[in-house]
N, C-alpha and C positions, 0 to 999 in steps of 0.2 A: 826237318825243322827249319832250315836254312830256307825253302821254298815258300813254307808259311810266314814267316817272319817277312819276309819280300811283301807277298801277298797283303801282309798286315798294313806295311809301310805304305805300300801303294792305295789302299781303301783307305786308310786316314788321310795322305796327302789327297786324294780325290775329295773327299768331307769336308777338308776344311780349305779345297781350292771354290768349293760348291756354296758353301757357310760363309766365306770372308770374302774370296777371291783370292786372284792369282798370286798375287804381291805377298796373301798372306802365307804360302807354303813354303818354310822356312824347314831348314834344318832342325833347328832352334825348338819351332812351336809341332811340327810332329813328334820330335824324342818325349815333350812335355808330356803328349796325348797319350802314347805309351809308355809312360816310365821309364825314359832311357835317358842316356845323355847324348846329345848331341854329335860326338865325337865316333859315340857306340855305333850311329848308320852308317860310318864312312867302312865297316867291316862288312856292307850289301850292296853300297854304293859309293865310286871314287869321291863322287863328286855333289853339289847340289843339280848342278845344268844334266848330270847322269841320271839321278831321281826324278827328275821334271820329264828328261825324255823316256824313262819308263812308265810315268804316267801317261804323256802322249801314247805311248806305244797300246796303255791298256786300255785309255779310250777309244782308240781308234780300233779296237780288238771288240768293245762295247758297238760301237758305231756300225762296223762290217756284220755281228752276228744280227742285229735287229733288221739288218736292210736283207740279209739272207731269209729271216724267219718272214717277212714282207712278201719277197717273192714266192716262196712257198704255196703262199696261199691262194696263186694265178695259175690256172692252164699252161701244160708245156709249151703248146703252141699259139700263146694270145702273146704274142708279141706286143702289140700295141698296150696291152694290159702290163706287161712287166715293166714299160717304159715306165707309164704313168704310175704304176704301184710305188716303184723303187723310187721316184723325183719325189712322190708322196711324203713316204715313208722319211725319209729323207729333211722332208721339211717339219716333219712333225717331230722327230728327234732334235734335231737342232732347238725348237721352241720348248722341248721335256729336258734338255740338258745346255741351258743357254752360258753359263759358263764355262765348259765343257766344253763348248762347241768355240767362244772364244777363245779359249787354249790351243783349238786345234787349226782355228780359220782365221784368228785373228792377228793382233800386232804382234811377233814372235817377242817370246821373252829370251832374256840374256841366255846364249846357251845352248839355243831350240833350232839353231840354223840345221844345214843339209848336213848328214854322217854319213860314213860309210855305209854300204848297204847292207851289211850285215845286221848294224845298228838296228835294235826291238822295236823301238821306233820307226824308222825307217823304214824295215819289214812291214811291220802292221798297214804304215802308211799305205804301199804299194798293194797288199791284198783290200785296202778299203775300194782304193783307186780300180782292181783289177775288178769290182763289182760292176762299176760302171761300163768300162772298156771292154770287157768282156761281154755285157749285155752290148753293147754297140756293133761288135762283132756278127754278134749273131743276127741281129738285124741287118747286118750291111751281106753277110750270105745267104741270107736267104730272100730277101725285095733288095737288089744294090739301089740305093739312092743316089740322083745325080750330086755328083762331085766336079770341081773344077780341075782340068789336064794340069801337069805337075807344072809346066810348062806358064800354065797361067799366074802362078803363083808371084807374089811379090817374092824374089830374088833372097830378102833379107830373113822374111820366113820362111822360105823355100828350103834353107839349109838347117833350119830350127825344130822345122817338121821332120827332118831326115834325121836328124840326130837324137830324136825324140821318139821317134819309129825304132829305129836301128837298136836306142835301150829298153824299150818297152816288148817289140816284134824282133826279137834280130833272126836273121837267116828268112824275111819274109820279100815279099813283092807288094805289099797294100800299099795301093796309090795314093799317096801325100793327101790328096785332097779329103781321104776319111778322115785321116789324122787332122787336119784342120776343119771339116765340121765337126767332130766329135769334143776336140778342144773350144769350138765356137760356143756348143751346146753346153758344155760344160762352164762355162763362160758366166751364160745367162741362168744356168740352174744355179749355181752355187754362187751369183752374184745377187740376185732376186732373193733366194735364201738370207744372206748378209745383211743384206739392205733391210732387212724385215728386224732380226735379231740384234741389230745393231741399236735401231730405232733411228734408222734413216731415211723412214716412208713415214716418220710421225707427222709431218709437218702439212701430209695433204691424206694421209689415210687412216682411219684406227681399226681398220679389219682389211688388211693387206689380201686377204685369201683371194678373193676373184680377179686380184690383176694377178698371181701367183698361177693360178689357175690359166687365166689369158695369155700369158705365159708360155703354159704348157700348149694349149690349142695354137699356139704361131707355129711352136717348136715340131709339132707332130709334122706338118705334112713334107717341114725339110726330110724328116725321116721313113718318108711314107709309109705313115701312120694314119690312124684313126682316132679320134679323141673322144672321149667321152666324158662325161662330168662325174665327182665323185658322187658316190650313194651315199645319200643323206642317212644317217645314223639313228 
């Protein structure tokens, strides 16, 4: 009962973060939605910033199953297809859950910063992330794409890459220089994305898709790739 009730809290706070916005999901205005008092969710949750990051936790739990169910539907071995499926995929969630996706990508609300990694949150986060990096993986062992010697690196991200490797790969040898295109690439997917969702390509585009698109076709051959356009529907 205890699990359901969770569950309950989290689908209404998602409702009416979807319905109002973020501002609006209050202690206050979910107990209304279910008939409780206000007081009554601190016995599922300590806090309000605890509630909020179990929503994060269960969007980004939304977010990872849709980009899974994506890849699915590619050849085990079309690499270049899973690139472009998953960036896809990726971009057309974000425009199906654009509130959602501001909770997750945009200005943190009070509360929302980094937790322990235990944190529901947190967890969800690193399996969304591990969708990515893990598909980067797999491309970088089976075509390695040129990378820069660790050597080359600016000094100040030199140490930022290693520390960032060491919590994500630990006990690994991948040279620096994946972990910085992989984070490059990730850069411009999830930034292009932003920019779209935000409404910060309104002022020169009203159908962002083929710079989205051109995008992808720059990004493929750093990772030698192949590109292709999507199939028109």
């Amino acid at each position: 009962m205890r699990a359901a009730t969770v569950q309950e809290i989290t689908a209404t706070a998602r409702r009416i973060l979807v319905e109002q916005g973020p501002d609006a999901v209050t202690l206050r205005a979910i107990a209304r939605e279910m008939g409780m008092t206000a007081p009554g969710l601190y016995r599922y949750f300590d806090s309000h910033a605890g509630l909020l990051r179990h929503v994060v936790g269960d969007v980004f739990g939304d977010l990872t199953a849709d980009l899974h169910k994506a890849l699915a539907t590619v050849p085990e071995g079309d690499v270049s297809g899973k690139f472009l499926t998953v960036a896809r995929a990726f971009r057309r969630w974000a425009f199906a859950h654009r509130r959602e996706y501001g909770l997750l990508f945009g200005s943190p609300l009070p509360g929302l910063g980094h937790r322990h990694e235990n944190d529901f949150a947190e967890q969800s986060a690193q399996q969304f992330g591990w969708v990515f990096l893990s598909l980067f993986l797999e491309l970088w062992k089976k075509a390695p794409f040129p990378v820069p010697p660790d050597e080359d690196i600016d000094p100040r991200l030199r140490e930022q890459l290693r520390r960032y490797r060491d919590h994500v790969l630990p006990d690994t040898d991948l040279p620096l220089g994946v972990i910085q295109v992989f984070l490059q690439c990730w850069v411009r997917l999830q930034g292009a994305v932003s920019l779209e969702i935000f409404g910060h390509l309104d002022f020169a585009l009203d159908d962002p898709e083929p710079m989205f698109e051109l995008m992808l076709s720059d990004m493929a051959p750093i990772l030698g790739l192949s590109y292709s356009p999507p199939q028109s529907e």
